[in-house]
N, C-alpha and C positions, 0 to 999 in steps of 0.2 A: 657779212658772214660773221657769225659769233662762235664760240668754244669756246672749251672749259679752261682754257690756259689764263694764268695771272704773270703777272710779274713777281719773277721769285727771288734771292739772293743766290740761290741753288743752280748750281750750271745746270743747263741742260744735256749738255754731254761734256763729261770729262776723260779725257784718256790719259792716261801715263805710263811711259815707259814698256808699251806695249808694242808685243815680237809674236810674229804668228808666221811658220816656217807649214812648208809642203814639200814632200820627200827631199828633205835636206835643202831647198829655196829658199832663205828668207825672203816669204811677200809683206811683213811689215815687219820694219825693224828700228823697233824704240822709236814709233810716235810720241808724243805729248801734242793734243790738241782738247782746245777746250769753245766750248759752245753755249754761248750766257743766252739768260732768258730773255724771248723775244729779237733773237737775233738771227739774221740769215747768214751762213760760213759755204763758202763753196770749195769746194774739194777737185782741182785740177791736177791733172798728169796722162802723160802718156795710157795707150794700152798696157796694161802688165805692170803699172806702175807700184800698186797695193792699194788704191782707190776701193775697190768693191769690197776687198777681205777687210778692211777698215770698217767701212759701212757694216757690212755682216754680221763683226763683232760688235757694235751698237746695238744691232738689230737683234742678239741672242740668238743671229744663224750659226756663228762659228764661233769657238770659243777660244782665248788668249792662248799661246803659251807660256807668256808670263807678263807680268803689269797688270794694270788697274784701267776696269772700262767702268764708268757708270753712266747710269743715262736717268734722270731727273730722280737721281740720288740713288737708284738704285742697280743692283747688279745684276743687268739684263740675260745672265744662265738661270743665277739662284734664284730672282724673281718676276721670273718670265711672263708669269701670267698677267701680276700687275702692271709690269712694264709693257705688255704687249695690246694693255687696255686702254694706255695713254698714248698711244703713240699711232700714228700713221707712216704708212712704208706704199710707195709707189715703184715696181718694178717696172723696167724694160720690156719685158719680156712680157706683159699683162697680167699673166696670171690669173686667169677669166679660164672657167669652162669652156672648149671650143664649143658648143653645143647649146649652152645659155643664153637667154635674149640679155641683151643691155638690160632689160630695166631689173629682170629679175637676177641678173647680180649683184649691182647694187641694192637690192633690198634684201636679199642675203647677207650682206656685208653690213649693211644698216644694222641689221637684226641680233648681231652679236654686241652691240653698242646695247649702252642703259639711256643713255639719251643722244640719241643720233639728229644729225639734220633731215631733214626733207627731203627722200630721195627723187624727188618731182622733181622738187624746186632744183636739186643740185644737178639733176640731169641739164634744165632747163637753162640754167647760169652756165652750161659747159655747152651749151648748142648741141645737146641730143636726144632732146625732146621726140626728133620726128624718127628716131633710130633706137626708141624703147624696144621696141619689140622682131629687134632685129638681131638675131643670132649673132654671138663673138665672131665666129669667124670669117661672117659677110662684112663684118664692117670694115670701113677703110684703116689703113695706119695710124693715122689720125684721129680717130675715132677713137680705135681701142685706145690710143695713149692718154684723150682724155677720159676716159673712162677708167682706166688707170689711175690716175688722179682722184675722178671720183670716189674710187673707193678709200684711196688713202684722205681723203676729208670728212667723209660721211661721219663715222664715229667722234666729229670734234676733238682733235688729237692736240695733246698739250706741244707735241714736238712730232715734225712730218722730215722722211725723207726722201730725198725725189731723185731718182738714175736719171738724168738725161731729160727733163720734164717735158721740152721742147721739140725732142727728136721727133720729124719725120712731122714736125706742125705746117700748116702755111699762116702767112704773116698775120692772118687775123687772130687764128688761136693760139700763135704766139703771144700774143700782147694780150690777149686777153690770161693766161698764163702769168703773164708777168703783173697783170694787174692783181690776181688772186695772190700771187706771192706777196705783194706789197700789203694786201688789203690785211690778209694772215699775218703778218709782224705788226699790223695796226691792232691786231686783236691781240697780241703778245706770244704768238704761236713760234718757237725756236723751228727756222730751216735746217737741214745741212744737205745742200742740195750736189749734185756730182755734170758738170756739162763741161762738153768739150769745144761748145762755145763762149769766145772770150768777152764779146761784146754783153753777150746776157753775165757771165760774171760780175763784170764791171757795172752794169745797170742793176741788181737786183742785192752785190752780197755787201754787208757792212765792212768781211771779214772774208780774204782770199787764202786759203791753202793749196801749194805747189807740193806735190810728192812726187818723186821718183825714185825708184829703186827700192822701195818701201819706206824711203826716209824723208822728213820735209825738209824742201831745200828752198823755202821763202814763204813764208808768213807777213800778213799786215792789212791792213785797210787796201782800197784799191792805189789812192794818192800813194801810199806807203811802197806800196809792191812797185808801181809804176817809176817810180822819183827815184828808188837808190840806185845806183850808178850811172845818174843821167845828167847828175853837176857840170854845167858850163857844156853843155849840150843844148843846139836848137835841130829840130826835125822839120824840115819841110818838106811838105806833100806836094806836086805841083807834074807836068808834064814830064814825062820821061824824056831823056837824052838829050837835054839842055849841057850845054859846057858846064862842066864842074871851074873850068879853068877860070874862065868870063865871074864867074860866080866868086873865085878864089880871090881876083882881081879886086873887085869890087869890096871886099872884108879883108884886107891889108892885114896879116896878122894873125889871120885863120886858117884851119885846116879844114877840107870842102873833100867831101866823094859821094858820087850813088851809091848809099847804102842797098838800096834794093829798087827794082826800077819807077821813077819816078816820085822816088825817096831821098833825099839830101841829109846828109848830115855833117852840120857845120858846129867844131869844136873853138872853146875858146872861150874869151871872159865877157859873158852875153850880156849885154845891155840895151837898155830900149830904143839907143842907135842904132843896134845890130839888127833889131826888127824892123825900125825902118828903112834900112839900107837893103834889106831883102824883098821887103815889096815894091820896093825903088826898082831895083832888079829885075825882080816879076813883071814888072809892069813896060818896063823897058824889051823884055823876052817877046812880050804881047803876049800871058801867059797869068791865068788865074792861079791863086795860090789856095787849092785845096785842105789843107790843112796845117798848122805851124805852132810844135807844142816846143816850149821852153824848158829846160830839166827834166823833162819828163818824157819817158818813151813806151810804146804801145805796150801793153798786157802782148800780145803774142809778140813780140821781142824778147821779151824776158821771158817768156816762157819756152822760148825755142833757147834762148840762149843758156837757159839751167838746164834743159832737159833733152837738147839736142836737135837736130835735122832727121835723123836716120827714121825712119818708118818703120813700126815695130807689130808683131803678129798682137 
């Protein structure tokens, strides 16, 4: 897949100090995020967090109440139309005529481009070749979502943004999703993509942002996001409702509890006796050791742990 993006010195999105209130709500308040060329950034939080209205305001749907948005250097109100030339936007929601065949959306969409892709071929790379001609609104979830996608490619956008890219995929057009994302930053195309799954963050973003409450409450690579506050912590994954005690016994020194079931966490000054002595353990249990990370604790820990448990509309 080729487009018109280069590698530039120019972020691709820069925000600063941007506040964007609804009847008296602040839904963003004083971001600063920035988004280099040819880079994927993913945008995590809760419902209601300021995820969307952030996006929006990149995208020249809603406009600041106050701070600085630009999006490959320019100011996505004032120059909307060029901004809106370069750029690809993938909604949720599709955004597809209910009434329209697949093919002849995308080639509507093609049509407003100066040099578009192949809307065959992009059909054909997305697995919807044999669903051209099949109205929006037959087609499955899945379907429309990549179809959705299609159109935010078709135009060869120097910078794409994806809601959710993955929602409601099954595992093959999952991966196959995650390999266009990858293949797009090989061609130098800036993501800033929004999912609420954490495993696709971790796989796909160079660059993780946490928001809630309109504010970011952790920024950094994934290593980054994952690592701080996880010093002289080891996590083991292994069968539920083994003795923490037998366990406590065994690491003289440590402190041992099921953090969540069939989750261990054992604090203390970890050394590569200490992982020995745990699959000593394990093994001892008659018990496979599913997973065991050292300083370092899952993306959804830290993400529950900044942004809470409670379940939000």
């Amino acid at each position: 897949m080729t487009s018109r993006a280069s590698r530039s010195s120019t972020p691709a999105v820069r925000i600063e100090g941007v506040v964007k209130s609804f009847d008296g709500v602040r839904a963003v308040d004083g971001i600063d995020l920035t988004v280099e060329s040819a880079q994927v950034v993913a945008l995590l939080g809760p419902n209601g967090a300021g995820k969307t209205t952030t996006v929006e305001m990149c995208e020249g749907f809603v406009t600041p109440d106050s701070g600085t948005v630009r999006v490959l250097g320019l100011d996505p109100i004032a120059d909307s139309g060029e901004v809106r030339s370069r750029i690809g936007v993938m909604l949720q929601g599709g955004g597809a005529y209910p009434g329209s065949k697949a093919g002849e959306m995308l080639d509507l969409v093609a049509a407003y481009s100066a040099d578009p892709l192949d809307p065959t071929w992009l059909l054909s790379k997305l697995g919807l070749t044999d669903a051209r001609k099949t109205p929006y609104r037959r087609l499955s979830g899945g379907q429309q979502q990549r179809l959705s996608l299609a159109c935010a490619l078709v135009g060869r956008p120097e910078l794409v943004f994806l809601d959710e890219p993955t929602a409601g995929l099954d595992a093959q057009a999952r991966l196959l999703v995650w390999e266009l994302i990858d293949a797009l930053r090989r061609d130098g195309v800036s993501i800033l993509l929004t999912t609420h799954l954490m495993d696709e963050a971790e796989a796909l973003a160079d660059e993780l942002v946490i928001i809630d409450h309109g504010r970011i409450v952790a920024s950094g690579t994934p290593a980054e996001v994952t690592s701080k506050g996880a010093e002289g912590q080891l996590r083991l994954t292994t069968t539920a409702g083994l003795s923490v005690d037998s366990l406590a016994t065994s690491l003289a020194g440590f402190r041992v509890a099921e953090s969540n079931p069939g989750t261990y966490l054992i604090e203390g000054a970890i050394e590569p006796s200490t992982v020995a002595t745990v699959a000593t353990w394990c093994a001892e249990q008659n018990v496979l050791i599913n997973d065991i990370r050292v300083d370092q604790r899952s993306l959804e820990d830290v993400f529950l742990e900044l942004t809470g448990r409670d379940l939000r509309g």
